[in-house]
N, C-alpha and C positions, 0 to 999 in steps of 0.2 A: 158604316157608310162614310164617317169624314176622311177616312183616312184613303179610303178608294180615291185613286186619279178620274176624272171624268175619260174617256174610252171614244168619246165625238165631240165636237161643238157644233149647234144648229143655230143660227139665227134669225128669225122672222124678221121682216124689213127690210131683205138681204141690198133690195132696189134704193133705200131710204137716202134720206140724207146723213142722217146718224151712223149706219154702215160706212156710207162713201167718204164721212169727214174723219170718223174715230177707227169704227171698228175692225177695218181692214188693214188702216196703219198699225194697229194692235196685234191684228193676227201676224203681223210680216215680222215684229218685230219679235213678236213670241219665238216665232221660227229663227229667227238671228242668234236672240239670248239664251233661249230655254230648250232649242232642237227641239220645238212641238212639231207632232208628229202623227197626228189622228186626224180622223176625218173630218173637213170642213164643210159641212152644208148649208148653203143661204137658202133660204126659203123667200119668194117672193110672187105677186101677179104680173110679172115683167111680159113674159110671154117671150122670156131669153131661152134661148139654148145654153149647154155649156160652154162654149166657145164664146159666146157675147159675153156669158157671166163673167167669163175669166178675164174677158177684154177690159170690163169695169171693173173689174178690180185693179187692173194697170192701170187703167184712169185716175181714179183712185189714188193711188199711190205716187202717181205721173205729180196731180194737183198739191200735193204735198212736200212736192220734191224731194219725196223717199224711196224713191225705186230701186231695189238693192237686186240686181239679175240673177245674183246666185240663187237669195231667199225666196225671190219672186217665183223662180223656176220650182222650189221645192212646194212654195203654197199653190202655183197652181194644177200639180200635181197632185194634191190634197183635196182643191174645190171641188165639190156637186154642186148641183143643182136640182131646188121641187119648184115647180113651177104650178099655181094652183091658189086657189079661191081658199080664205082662211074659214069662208062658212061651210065649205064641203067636204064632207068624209073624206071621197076619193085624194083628197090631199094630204091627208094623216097618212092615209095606207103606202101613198107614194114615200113619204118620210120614213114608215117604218122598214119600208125595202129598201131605201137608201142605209137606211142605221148597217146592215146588215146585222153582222153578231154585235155590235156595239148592244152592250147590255148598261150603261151608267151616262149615259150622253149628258149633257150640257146646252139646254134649252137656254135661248139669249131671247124674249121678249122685245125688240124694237119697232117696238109697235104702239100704235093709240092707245091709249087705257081701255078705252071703250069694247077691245077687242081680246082683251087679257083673258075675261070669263071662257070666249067663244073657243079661243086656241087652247087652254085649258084642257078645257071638255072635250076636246080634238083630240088631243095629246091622250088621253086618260084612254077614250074610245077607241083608238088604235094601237094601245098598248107600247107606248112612248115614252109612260110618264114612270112605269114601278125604276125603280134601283134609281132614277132621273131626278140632275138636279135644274132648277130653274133662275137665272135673271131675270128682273123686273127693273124697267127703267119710272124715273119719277115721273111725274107726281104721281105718288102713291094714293090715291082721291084726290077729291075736293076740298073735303072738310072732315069732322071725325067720323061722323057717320057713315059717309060713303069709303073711309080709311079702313070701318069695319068690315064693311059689307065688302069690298076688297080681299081684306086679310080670311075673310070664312071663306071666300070660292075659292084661294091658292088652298087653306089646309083642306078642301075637300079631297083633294089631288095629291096635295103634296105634305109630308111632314115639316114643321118650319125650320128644323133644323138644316131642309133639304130649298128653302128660299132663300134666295138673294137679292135684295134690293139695295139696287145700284146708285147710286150720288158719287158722281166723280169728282167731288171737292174732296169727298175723302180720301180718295187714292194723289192726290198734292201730296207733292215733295214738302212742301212748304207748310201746309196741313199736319202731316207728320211730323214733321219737326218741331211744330209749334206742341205738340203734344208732349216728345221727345224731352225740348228746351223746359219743358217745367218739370216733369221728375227727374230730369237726370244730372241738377242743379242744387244742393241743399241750400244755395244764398236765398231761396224765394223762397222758400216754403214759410219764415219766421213771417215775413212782410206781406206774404200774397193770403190775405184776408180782409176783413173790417175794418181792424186797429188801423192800418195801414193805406188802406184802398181810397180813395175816394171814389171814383168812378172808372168803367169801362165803355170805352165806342169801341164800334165796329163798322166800318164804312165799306159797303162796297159801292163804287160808280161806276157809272159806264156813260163815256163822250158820247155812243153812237147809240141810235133808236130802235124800232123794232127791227131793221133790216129784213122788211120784206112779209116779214112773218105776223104781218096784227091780223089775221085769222086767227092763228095759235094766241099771240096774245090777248087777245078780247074774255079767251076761255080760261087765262090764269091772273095775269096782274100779277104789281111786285112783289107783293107778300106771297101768295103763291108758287110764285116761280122762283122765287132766291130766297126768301125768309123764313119759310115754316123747313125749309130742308138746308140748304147750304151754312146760311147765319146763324141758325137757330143753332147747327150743328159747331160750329165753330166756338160759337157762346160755350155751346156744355164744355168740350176740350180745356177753355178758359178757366170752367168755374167747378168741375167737378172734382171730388176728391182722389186719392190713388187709389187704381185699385189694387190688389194684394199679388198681383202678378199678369203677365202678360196677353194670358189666353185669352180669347173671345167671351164667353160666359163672364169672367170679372170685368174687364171692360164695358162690356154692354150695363152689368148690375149700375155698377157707378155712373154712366149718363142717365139710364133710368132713374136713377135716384135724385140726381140733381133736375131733372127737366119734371118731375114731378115737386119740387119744391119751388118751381117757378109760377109764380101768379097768374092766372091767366088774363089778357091785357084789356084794361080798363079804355073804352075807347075815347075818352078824354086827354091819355095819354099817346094819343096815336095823332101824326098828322100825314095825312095822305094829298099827293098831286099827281096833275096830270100835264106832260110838258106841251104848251103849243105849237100845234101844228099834226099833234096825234090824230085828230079826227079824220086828218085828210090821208092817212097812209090807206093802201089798200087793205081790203078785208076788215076794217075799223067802221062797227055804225059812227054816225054822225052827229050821234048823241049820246054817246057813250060815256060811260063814268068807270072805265077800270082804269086805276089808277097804275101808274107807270113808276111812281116815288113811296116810300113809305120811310118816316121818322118815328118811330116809336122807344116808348120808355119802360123797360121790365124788371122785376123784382123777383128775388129770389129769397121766400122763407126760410132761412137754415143758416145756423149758427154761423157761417163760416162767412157769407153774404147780406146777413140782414140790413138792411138802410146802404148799401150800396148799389147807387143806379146802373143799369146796363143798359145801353145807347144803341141803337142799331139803327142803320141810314141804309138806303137803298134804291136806285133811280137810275133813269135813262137820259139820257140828253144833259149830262152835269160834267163841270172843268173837264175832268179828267178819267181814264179808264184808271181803277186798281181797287184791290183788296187790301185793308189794312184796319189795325188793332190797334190801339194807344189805353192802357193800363195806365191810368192818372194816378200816382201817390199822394198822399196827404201833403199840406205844406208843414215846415219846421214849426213849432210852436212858438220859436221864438228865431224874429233875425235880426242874430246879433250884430252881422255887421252893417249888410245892405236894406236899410232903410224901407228902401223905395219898391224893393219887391213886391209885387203883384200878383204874379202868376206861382203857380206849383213848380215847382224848383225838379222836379224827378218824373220819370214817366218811364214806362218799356214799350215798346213799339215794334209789332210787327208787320211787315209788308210780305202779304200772301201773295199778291200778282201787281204787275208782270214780272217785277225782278223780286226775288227774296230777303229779305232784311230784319235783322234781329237786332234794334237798338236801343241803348241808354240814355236816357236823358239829364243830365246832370247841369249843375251851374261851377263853374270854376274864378276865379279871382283876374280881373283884368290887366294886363300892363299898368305900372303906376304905383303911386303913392300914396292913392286912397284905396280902403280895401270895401270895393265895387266887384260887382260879379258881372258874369255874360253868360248865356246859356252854349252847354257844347251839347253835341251827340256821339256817343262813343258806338259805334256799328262791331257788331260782334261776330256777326256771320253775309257775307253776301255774296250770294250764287248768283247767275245767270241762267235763263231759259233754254232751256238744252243738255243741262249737267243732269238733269232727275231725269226717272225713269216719268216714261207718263202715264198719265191717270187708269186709263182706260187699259197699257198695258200690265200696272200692277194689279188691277180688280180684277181684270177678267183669268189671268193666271191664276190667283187667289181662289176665285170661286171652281176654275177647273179642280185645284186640288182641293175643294173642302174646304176650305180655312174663310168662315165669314167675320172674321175678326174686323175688317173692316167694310163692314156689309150692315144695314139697321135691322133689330127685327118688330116685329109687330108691336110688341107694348111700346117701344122707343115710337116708334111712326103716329102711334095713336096719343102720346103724352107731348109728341110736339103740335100735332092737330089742336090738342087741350087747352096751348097756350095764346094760339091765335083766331080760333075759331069762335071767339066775344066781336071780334069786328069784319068776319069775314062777309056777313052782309052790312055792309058798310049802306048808309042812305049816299046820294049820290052827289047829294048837298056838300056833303063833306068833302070831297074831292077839290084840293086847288090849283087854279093852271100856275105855271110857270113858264119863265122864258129860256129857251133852251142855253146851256153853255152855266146856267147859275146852279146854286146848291138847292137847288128845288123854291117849294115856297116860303115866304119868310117866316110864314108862321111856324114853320121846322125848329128857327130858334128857340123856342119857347119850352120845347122837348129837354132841353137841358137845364138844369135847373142849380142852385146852389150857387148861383153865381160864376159857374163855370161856361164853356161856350163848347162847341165843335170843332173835332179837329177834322180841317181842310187839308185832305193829305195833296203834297207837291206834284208835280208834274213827273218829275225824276228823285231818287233816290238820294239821300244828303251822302255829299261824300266822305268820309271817313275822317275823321280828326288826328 
Protein backbone atom coordinates (compact mmCIF):
# COMPACT_ATOMS: atom_id res chain seq x y z
CA UNK A 1 0.00 0.00 0.00
CA UNK A 2 2.90 2.74 0.69
CA UNK A 3 4.27 2.43 -2.17
CA UNK A 4 0.92 3.04 -4.32
CA UNK A 5 0.48 6.75 -5.56
CA UNK A 6 -2.91 7.89 -4.26
CA UNK A 7 -5.17 7.67 -7.96
CA UNK A 8 -7.69 10.90 -6.51
CA UNK A 9 -7.69 13.71 -3.94
CA UNK A 10 -11.02 14.41 -2.19
CA UNK A 11 -11.33 17.15 0.07
CA UNK A 12 -14.29 17.77 2.59
CA UNK A 13 -14.44 21.46 3.43
CA UNK A 14 -13.97 22.06 -0.33
CA UNK A 15 -16.18 25.67 0.62
CA UNK A 16 -13.79 26.30 3.86
CA UNK A 17 -11.48 28.64 4.75
CA UNK A 18 -8.64 26.27 5.07
CA UNK A 19 -9.27 25.11 1.29
CA UNK A 20 -9.56 28.85 0.14
CA UNK A 21 -6.30 30.09 2.19
CA UNK A 22 -3.91 26.58 1.87
CA UNK A 23 -5.38 23.96 -0.03
CA UNK A 24 -5.93 25.19 -3.44
CA UNK A 25 -2.71 27.09 -3.54
CA UNK A 26 -1.20 23.54 -2.79
CA UNK A 27 -3.06 21.81 -5.33
CA UNK A 28 -1.90 24.63 -8.25
CA UNK A 29 1.33 24.30 -7.11
CA UNK A 30 1.44 20.47 -7.20
CA UNK A 31 0.44 20.91 -10.75
CA UNK A 32 3.33 23.35 -11.49
CA UNK A 33 6.06 21.19 -9.70
CA UNK A 34 4.95 17.72 -9.65
CA UNK A 35 2.42 17.46 -13.19
CA UNK A 36 -0.18 16.10 -10.71
CA UNK A 37 -2.56 14.88 -12.58
CA UNK A 38 -5.69 12.94 -11.00
CA UNK A 39 -8.78 13.88 -10.06
CA UNK A 40 -9.60 16.64 -7.91
CA UNK A 41 -12.84 16.61 -5.82
CA UNK A 42 -13.99 19.17 -3.20
CA UNK A 43 -16.64 18.10 -1.47
CA UNK A 44 -18.71 20.68 0.20
CA UNK A 45 -22.72 22.02 1.46
CA UNK A 46 -22.05 25.01 -0.97
CA UNK A 47 -24.96 24.35 -3.21
CA UNK A 48 -22.12 25.38 -6.07
CA UNK A 49 -22.14 23.86 -9.30
CA UNK A 50 -19.01 23.13 -10.98
CA UNK A 51 -18.60 26.15 -12.80
CA UNK A 52 -18.91 28.41 -9.36
CA UNK A 53 -16.55 25.63 -7.72
CA UNK A 54 -13.99 26.39 -10.26
CA UNK A 55 -14.66 30.02 -10.08
CA UNK A 56 -13.49 29.86 -6.30
CA UNK A 57 -10.89 28.34 -6.77
CA UNK A 58 -9.72 31.33 -9.04
CA UNK A 59 -10.62 33.41 -6.14
CA UNK A 60 -8.69 31.55 -4.30
CA UNK A 61 -5.70 31.71 -5.99
CA UNK A 62 -6.68 35.40 -7.31
CA UNK A 63 -6.33 36.33 -3.20
CA UNK A 64 -3.04 34.95 -2.90
CA UNK A 65 -1.60 36.34 -5.88
CA UNK A 66 -0.89 32.94 -7.40
CA UNK A 67 -2.82 32.63 -10.33
CA UNK A 68 -0.65 30.79 -12.80
CA UNK A 69 -3.22 30.36 -16.24
CA UNK A 70 -1.38 27.73 -17.60
CA UNK A 71 -1.66 25.45 -14.06
CA UNK A 72 -4.91 27.08 -13.35
CA UNK A 73 -6.28 25.70 -16.77
CA UNK A 74 -4.78 22.19 -16.20
CA UNK A 75 -6.43 22.14 -12.18
CA UNK A 76 -9.57 23.21 -13.43
CA UNK A 77 -9.70 20.70 -15.79
CA UNK A 78 -9.12 18.27 -13.00
CA UNK A 79 -11.96 19.72 -10.39
CA UNK A 80 -15.37 18.07 -9.43
CA UNK A 81 -17.58 18.71 -7.45
CA UNK A 82 -20.23 16.54 -4.57
CA UNK A 83 -22.27 18.84 -3.27
CA UNK A 84 -24.08 17.33 -0.24
CA UNK A 85 -24.95 17.06 3.54
CA UNK A 86 -21.72 15.15 5.32
CA UNK A 87 -24.87 13.27 7.51
CA UNK A 88 -26.33 11.70 4.29
CA UNK A 89 -25.75 8.59 2.55
CA UNK A 90 -26.73 10.01 -0.73
CA UNK A 91 -23.42 12.03 -0.47
CA UNK A 92 -21.10 9.11 -0.18
CA UNK A 93 -22.83 7.45 -3.17
CA UNK A 94 -22.46 10.81 -5.09
CA UNK A 95 -18.49 10.71 -4.10
CA UNK A 96 -18.06 7.13 -5.10
CA UNK A 97 -19.42 7.88 -8.74
CA UNK A 98 -17.28 10.80 -8.81
CA UNK A 99 -14.07 8.45 -7.83
CA UNK A 100 -14.99 6.41 -10.78
CA UNK A 101 -12.15 3.67 -11.21
CA UNK A 102 -10.03 5.52 -8.85
CA UNK A 103 -9.32 2.59 -6.58
CA UNK A 104 -6.71 4.33 -3.81
CA UNK A 105 -7.91 8.09 -3.40
CA UNK A 106 -6.72 10.46 -0.89
CA UNK A 107 -9.39 11.66 1.56
CA UNK A 108 -8.28 15.25 2.93
CA UNK A 109 -10.56 15.88 6.17
CA UNK A 110 -11.03 19.70 6.49
CA UNK A 111 -13.42 19.55 8.50
CA UNK A 112 -14.51 20.21 12.33
CA UNK A 113 -13.27 17.38 14.47
CA UNK A 114 -16.62 16.82 15.45
CA UNK A 115 -17.46 15.50 12.17
CA UNK A 116 -14.33 13.20 11.38
CA UNK A 117 -16.42 9.92 13.06
CA UNK A 118 -19.62 10.97 10.85
CA UNK A 119 -17.47 11.17 7.35
CA UNK A 120 -15.59 8.16 8.33
CA UNK A 121 -18.54 6.04 8.61
CA UNK A 122 -19.69 7.77 5.21
CA UNK A 123 -16.67 6.85 3.65
CA UNK A 124 -16.51 3.14 4.86
CA UNK A 125 -20.49 2.76 3.93
CA UNK A 126 -20.03 3.63 0.43
CA UNK A 127 -17.20 1.86 -0.13
CA UNK A 128 -14.62 4.88 -0.36
CA UNK A 129 -12.52 3.93 2.23
CA UNK A 130 -10.79 -0.03 1.17
CA UNK A 131 -7.26 0.54 -0.70
CA UNK A 132 -7.90 4.79 0.80
CA UNK A 133 -5.65 6.78 2.38
CA UNK A 134 -6.85 9.58 4.77
CA UNK A 135 -5.82 13.33 6.13
CA UNK A 136 -6.75 14.59 9.31
CA UNK A 137 -6.33 18.12 10.26
CA UNK A 138 -5.54 19.16 13.99
CA UNK A 139 -6.40 19.19 16.85
CA UNK A 140 -6.34 15.65 17.02
CA UNK A 141 -8.92 15.86 20.33
CA UNK A 142 -9.12 17.72 23.20
CA UNK A 143 -7.23 15.87 25.70
CA UNK A 144 -5.81 12.26 25.88
CA UNK A 145 -8.90 10.75 26.27
CA UNK A 146 -10.85 12.17 23.54
CA UNK A 147 -7.09 11.74 21.44
CA UNK A 148 -8.23 7.97 21.94
CA UNK A 149 -11.40 7.80 21.25
CA UNK A 150 -10.32 9.70 17.98
CA UNK A 151 -7.47 7.35 17.02
CA UNK A 152 -10.23 3.93 17.57
CA UNK A 153 -12.87 5.44 15.11
CA UNK A 154 -9.96 6.22 12.27
CA UNK A 155 -8.55 2.43 12.83
CA UNK A 156 -12.07 1.14 12.66
CA UNK A 157 -11.84 2.27 8.98
CA UNK A 158 -8.67 2.79 8.24
CA UNK A 159 -5.11 0.94 8.95
CA UNK A 160 -2.78 3.56 10.63
CA UNK A 161 -0.41 2.99 8.43
CA UNK A 162 -3.20 4.27 5.90
CA UNK A 163 -3.52 7.88 8.47
CA UNK A 164 -2.23 11.00 8.14
CA UNK A 165 -2.35 13.62 10.68
CA UNK A 166 -1.63 16.79 9.35
CA UNK A 167 0.49 19.72 11.43
CA UNK A 168 1.92 22.15 8.93
CA UNK A 169 4.73 23.24 11.10
CA UNK A 170 6.04 20.24 10.05
CA UNK A 171 6.12 20.58 6.47
CA UNK A 172 8.37 24.28 7.40
CA UNK A 173 11.30 24.74 5.45
CA UNK A 174 12.63 25.98 8.61
CA UNK A 175 11.27 23.02 10.75
CA UNK A 176 13.33 20.71 8.49
CA UNK A 177 16.15 22.35 8.59
CA UNK A 178 16.24 22.65 12.18
CA UNK A 179 16.15 18.81 12.17
CA UNK A 180 18.62 18.69 9.22
CA UNK A 181 21.13 21.44 11.21
CA UNK A 182 21.61 18.99 14.09
CA UNK A 183 22.62 15.54 12.41
CA UNK A 184 24.11 16.75 9.75
CA UNK A 185 26.64 18.74 11.94
CA UNK A 186 29.25 16.42 14.18
CA UNK A 187 30.37 20.04 16.04
CA UNK A 188 27.01 19.58 18.29
CA UNK A 189 26.64 16.38 19.01
CA UNK A 190 29.86 16.62 21.86
CA UNK A 191 28.05 19.84 23.50
CA UNK A 192 24.18 19.30 22.68
CA UNK A 193 23.37 17.52 26.09
CA UNK A 194 23.66 18.33 29.96
CA UNK A 195 27.31 18.82 30.33
CA UNK A 196 26.92 21.50 28.16
CA UNK A 197 23.24 22.86 28.12
CA UNK A 198 21.82 25.08 30.37
CA UNK A 199 18.47 25.70 29.11
CA UNK A 200 16.14 25.70 26.00
CA UNK A 201 13.24 28.46 25.01
CA UNK A 202 11.07 28.36 22.57
CA UNK A 203 9.00 31.40 21.90
CA UNK A 204 6.41 31.60 19.62
CA UNK A 205 4.34 35.16 19.60
CA UNK A 206 1.86 36.54 17.67
CA UNK A 207 1.33 40.87 17.45
CA UNK A 208 -2.12 40.07 16.35
CA UNK A 209 -5.42 38.47 18.27
CA UNK A 210 -7.91 36.13 17.62
CA UNK A 211 -8.73 37.75 14.14
CA UNK A 212 -12.18 37.24 14.00
CA UNK A 213 -12.25 33.63 15.06
CA UNK A 214 -12.88 33.70 19.21
CA UNK A 215 -15.83 31.18 18.47
CA UNK A 216 -12.92 28.79 17.34
CA UNK A 217 -10.88 30.01 19.99
CA UNK A 218 -13.07 29.74 23.14
CA UNK A 219 -12.96 25.82 22.08
CA UNK A 220 -8.99 25.62 22.09
CA UNK A 221 -6.75 28.20 23.80
CA UNK A 222 -2.94 28.41 23.56
CA UNK A 223 -1.91 25.25 24.80
CA UNK A 224 -4.30 23.69 22.56
CA UNK A 225 -3.88 25.31 19.54
CA UNK A 226 -0.01 25.82 19.32
CA UNK A 227 1.47 23.83 22.28
CA UNK A 228 0.48 20.21 22.66
CA UNK A 229 1.13 19.95 18.61
CA UNK A 230 3.25 22.71 16.95
CA UNK A 231 5.95 23.45 20.20
CA UNK A 232 5.59 20.40 21.69
CA UNK A 233 6.72 19.19 18.18
CA UNK A 234 9.47 21.37 17.81
CA UNK A 235 10.73 20.50 21.44
CA UNK A 236 11.14 16.75 20.28
CA UNK A 237 13.19 17.66 16.91
CA UNK A 238 15.47 19.62 19.64
CA UNK A 239 15.87 17.06 22.27
CA UNK A 240 15.57 13.62 20.58
CA UNK A 241 18.20 11.30 19.77
CA UNK A 242 19.23 10.14 16.07
CA UNK A 243 17.45 7.85 14.71
CA UNK A 244 19.46 5.03 12.69
CA UNK A 245 18.24 6.30 9.54
CA UNK A 246 15.81 8.36 7.56
CA UNK A 247 12.61 6.39 7.06
CA UNK A 248 9.27 7.11 8.79
CA UNK A 249 9.19 4.15 11.39
CA UNK A 250 12.85 5.36 12.82
CA UNK A 251 11.93 8.71 12.94
CA UNK A 252 8.70 8.54 14.50
CA UNK A 253 10.38 5.61 17.34
CA UNK A 254 12.85 8.48 18.37
CA UNK A 255 10.12 11.36 19.16
CA UNK A 256 8.12 8.71 20.80
CA UNK A 257 10.77 8.02 22.91
CA UNK A 258 11.85 11.38 23.82
CA UNK A 259 8.13 12.83 24.32
CA UNK A 260 7.57 9.71 26.65
CA UNK A 261 10.47 10.72 28.84
CA UNK A 262 9.05 14.19 29.19
CA UNK A 263 7.20 14.91 32.63
CA UNK A 264 3.97 15.56 32.43
CA UNK A 265 3.48 19.39 33.55
CA UNK A 266 3.34 20.32 37.03
CA UNK A 267 0.88 23.15 37.06
CA UNK A 268 2.85 25.19 39.27
CA UNK A 269 5.12 25.24 36.66
CA UNK A 270 2.70 26.77 34.13
CA UNK A 271 1.69 30.33 33.96
CA UNK A 272 -1.23 31.13 32.00
CA UNK A 273 -2.88 34.73 30.63
CA UNK A 274 -5.43 36.20 28.95
CA UNK A 275 -4.62 39.54 26.99
CA UNK A 276 -7.22 42.58 27.58
CA UNK A 277 -9.66 43.32 25.56
CA UNK A 278 -10.33 39.31 24.60
CA UNK A 279 -13.63 39.35 26.27
CA UNK A 280 -14.96 41.85 23.86
CA UNK A 281 -13.99 40.12 20.44
CA UNK A 282 -16.79 38.37 19.00
CA UNK A 283 -17.88 34.86 19.74
CA UNK A 284 -15.88 35.23 23.16
CA UNK A 285 -18.35 34.72 26.46
CA UNK A 286 -17.74 37.39 28.73
CA UNK A 287 -16.47 35.55 31.35
CA UNK A 288 -14.36 33.60 30.01
CA UNK A 289 -11.16 32.06 31.15
CA UNK A 290 -9.41 30.52 28.02
CA UNK A 291 -6.22 31.64 28.16
CA UNK A 292 -4.72 33.15 24.93
CA UNK A 293 -0.70 33.07 26.63
CA UNK A 294 0.94 30.14 28.10
CA UNK A 295 4.51 30.07 29.85
CA UNK A 296 5.47 26.88 30.97
CA UNK A 297 8.51 24.94 32.36
CA UNK A 298 9.23 20.99 31.15
CA UNK A 299 11.41 18.31 32.02
CA UNK A 300 12.85 15.62 30.36
CA UNK A 301 13.86 12.24 32.30
CA UNK A 302 16.67 10.67 30.25
CA UNK A 303 20.15 10.75 30.29
CA UNK A 304 20.87 12.95 27.79
CA UNK A 305 18.41 16.10 29.32
CA UNK A 306 18.14 15.36 32.92
CA UNK A 307 18.13 18.99 35.10
CA UNK A 308 17.96 20.88 31.87
CA UNK A 309 14.89 23.24 31.80
CA UNK A 310 12.73 23.59 28.58
CA UNK A 311 10.97 26.92 28.32
CA UNK A 312 8.01 27.23 25.94
CA UNK A 313 6.20 30.84 25.70
CA UNK A 314 3.29 31.26 23.70
CA UNK A 315 0.66 34.15 23.22
CA UNK A 316 -1.46 36.59 21.19
CA UNK A 317 -1.28 40.13 21.46
CA UNK A 318 2.74 40.19 22.44
CA UNK A 319 5.80 42.84 20.78
CA UNK A 320 6.16 40.83 18.03
CA UNK A 321 4.99 37.90 15.40
CA UNK A 322 7.86 34.94 15.22
CA UNK A 323 9.02 31.56 16.02
CA UNK A 324 12.19 31.14 17.61
CA UNK A 325 14.55 28.73 19.60
CA UNK A 326 17.63 30.01 21.82
CA UNK A 327 19.86 26.80 22.98
CA UNK A 328 21.58 28.65 26.26
CA UNK A 329 25.12 26.97 26.70
CA UNK A 330 26.71 26.81 30.13
CA UNK A 331 28.98 29.72 31.02
CA UNK A 332 33.02 29.25 31.11
CA UNK A 333 33.97 27.98 34.42
CA UNK A 334 36.25 30.37 34.73
CA UNK A 335 36.65 34.28 33.07
CA UNK A 336 39.86 34.72 32.80
CA UNK A 337 39.86 37.87 31.18
CA UNK A 338 36.43 39.75 31.32
CA UNK A 339 35.76 40.17 34.86
CA UNK A 340 32.43 41.75 34.70
CA UNK A 341 30.64 39.01 32.77
CA UNK A 342 27.14 38.31 33.52
CA UNK A 343 25.53 36.76 31.08
CA UNK A 344 26.31 33.20 29.13
CA UNK A 345 28.76 33.95 26.66
CA UNK A 346 27.28 31.22 23.88
CA UNK A 347 23.95 30.29 22.59
CA UNK A 348 22.48 28.84 18.99
CA UNK A 349 19.44 30.39 17.85
CA UNK A 350 16.91 29.46 15.67
CA UNK A 351 14.31 31.69 13.95
CA UNK A 352 11.43 29.45 12.42
CA UNK A 353 9.22 32.48 11.26
CA UNK A 354 8.88 34.73 9.39
CA UNK A 355 12.38 34.92 8.10
CA UNK A 356 14.85 31.69 8.74
CA UNK A 357 17.78 32.00 10.80
CA UNK A 358 20.50 29.68 12.08
CA UNK A 359 22.77 31.56 14.68
CA UNK A 360 25.73 31.68 16.96
CA UNK A 361 26.25 33.28 19.74
CA UNK A 362 29.49 34.06 20.74
CA UNK A 363 31.62 36.97 22.72
CA UNK A 364 34.79 38.29 20.92
CA UNK A 365 37.56 40.89 22.28
CA UNK A 366 36.79 44.59 21.72
CA UNK A 367 38.93 47.21 20.09
CA UNK A 368 41.53 48.36 22.64
CA UNK A 369 44.00 47.83 25.09
CA UNK A 370 42.11 45.98 27.72
CA UNK A 371 41.24 42.64 26.94
CA UNK A 372 37.03 43.32 27.34
CA UNK A 373 34.76 41.41 25.30
CA UNK A 374 31.28 42.16 23.42
CA UNK A 375 28.83 39.82 22.37
CA UNK A 376 28.65 39.05 18.39
CA UNK A 377 26.20 36.79 16.44
CA UNK A 378 27.53 34.78 13.69
CA UNK A 379 24.20 33.95 11.24
CA UNK A 380 25.02 30.78 9.44
CA UNK A 381 22.09 30.40 7.20
CA UNK A 382 19.27 33.09 6.31
CA UNK A 383 16.50 32.51 3.87
CA UNK A 384 13.74 34.55 2.95
CA UNK A 385 9.81 33.62 2.68
CA UNK A 386 9.36 32.41 -0.64
CA UNK A 387 12.77 30.27 -1.33
CA UNK A 388 10.95 26.93 0.51
CA UNK A 389 8.51 24.88 -0.75
CA UNK A 390 5.28 25.36 1.42
CA UNK A 391 3.81 23.56 4.01
CA UNK A 392 0.88 22.31 2.84
CA UNK A 393 2.43 21.70 -0.68
CA UNK A 394 5.13 19.27 0.75
CA UNK A 395 2.55 17.21 3.07
CA UNK A 396 -0.09 16.79 1.04
CA UNK A 397 2.38 15.44 -1.98
CA UNK A 398 3.90 13.35 0.85
CA UNK A 399 0.71 11.76 1.89
CA UNK A 400 -0.35 11.41 -1.90
CA UNK A 401 2.54 9.14 -2.35
CA UNK A 402 2.57 7.24 0.97
CA UNK A 403 5.38 8.57 2.76
CA UNK A 404 4.01 9.71 6.45
CA UNK A 405 7.44 10.51 7.38
CA UNK A 406 6.44 13.76 8.19
CA UNK A 407 2.93 12.88 9.24
CA UNK A 408 2.35 11.97 13.51
CA UNK A 409 0.96 8.75 14.41
CA UNK A 410 -1.25 7.78 17.17
CA UNK A 411 1.16 6.85 20.16
CA UNK A 412 3.23 10.19 19.22
CA UNK A 413 -0.51 12.15 19.43
CA UNK A 414 -1.37 10.44 22.52
CA UNK A 415 2.28 10.94 24.36
CA UNK A 416 2.03 14.61 23.55
CA UNK A 417 -1.66 14.74 25.20
CA UNK A 418 0.24 12.94 28.23
CA UNK A 419 2.52 15.91 28.73
CA UNK A 420 -0.11 18.72 28.93
CA UNK A 421 -3.22 17.26 29.96
CA UNK A 422 -2.14 17.89 34.17
CA UNK A 423 -3.28 21.56 33.43
CA UNK A 424 -5.74 21.36 30.74
CA UNK A 425 -8.53 21.90 33.22
CA UNK A 426 -6.93 24.77 34.37
CA UNK A 427 -9.27 26.67 37.47
CA UNK A 428 -9.97 29.84 35.83
CA UNK A 429 -8.40 31.69 38.88
CA UNK A 430 -5.27 30.91 37.33
CA UNK A 431 -5.57 32.72 34.26
CA UNK A 432 -3.77 36.53 34.13
CA UNK A 433 -4.86 39.33 32.08
CA UNK A 434 -2.30 41.20 30.45
CA UNK A 435 -1.87 44.42 28.31
CA UNK A 436 -1.61 43.85 24.87
CA UNK A 437 1.76 44.70 22.97
CA UNK A 438 3.77 43.18 26.44
CA UNK A 439 5.34 39.66 26.96
CA UNK A 440 2.25 38.40 28.62
CA UNK A 441 1.95 38.47 32.45
CA UNK A 442 4.72 39.28 34.64
CA UNK A 443 4.40 36.38 36.47
CA UNK A 444 5.75 34.53 33.21
CA UNK A 445 9.13 35.61 34.65
CA UNK A 446 9.13 33.37 37.26
CA UNK A 447 8.92 30.32 34.63
CA UNK A 448 12.67 30.81 34.30
CA UNK A 449 14.59 29.98 36.73
CA UNK A 450 18.36 29.57 37.66
CA UNK A 451 18.88 32.97 37.41
CA UNK A 452 18.53 33.05 33.78
CA UNK A 453 15.67 35.22 32.18
CA UNK A 454 13.69 35.07 28.51
CA UNK A 455 14.79 35.60 25.59
CA UNK A 456 12.58 38.52 23.79
CA UNK A 457 13.28 37.64 20.32
CA UNK A 458 13.71 41.26 18.14
CA UNK A 459 11.57 42.69 15.85
CA UNK A 460 13.82 41.79 12.66
CA UNK A 461 16.54 39.40 12.25
CA UNK A 462 20.28 40.58 13.52
CA UNK A 463 22.17 41.19 10.54
CA UNK A 464 25.15 39.29 9.87
CA UNK A 465 28.59 40.05 11.50
Amino acid sequence: MSAVHSDAFVFFGASGDLAYKKVIPALQAMIQHDGMDIPIIGVSRSGWSLDEFRQHAHDSLAAAGAVDEAAFAKLSGLLRHVDGDYNDAPTYAKLKAALGEASHPLHYLAIPPSMFARVVEGLDGADCASGARVVVEKPFGRDLASARELNATLHRVFPERSIFRIDHYLGKEAVQNLLYFRFANSFLEPVWNRNCVDNVQITMAESFGVQGRGKFYEEVGAIRDVVQNHLLQVMTLLAMDAPPDSGAEALRAEKLRLLRAVRPLDPSEVVLGQFAGYREENGVARESDVETFAALRLRVDNWRWAGVPFYIRAGKKLPVTTTEVVVDFKRPPAVTFDRALSTGANYLRFRISPEETIAIGARVKKPGGEMRGQPVELIVRNSKPGDEQRPYERLLGAALKGDNTLFTDDATVEAAWAVVDPVLGHDGELVREYAPGTWGPDAAARIVVGGEHWHDPKREAVEPC
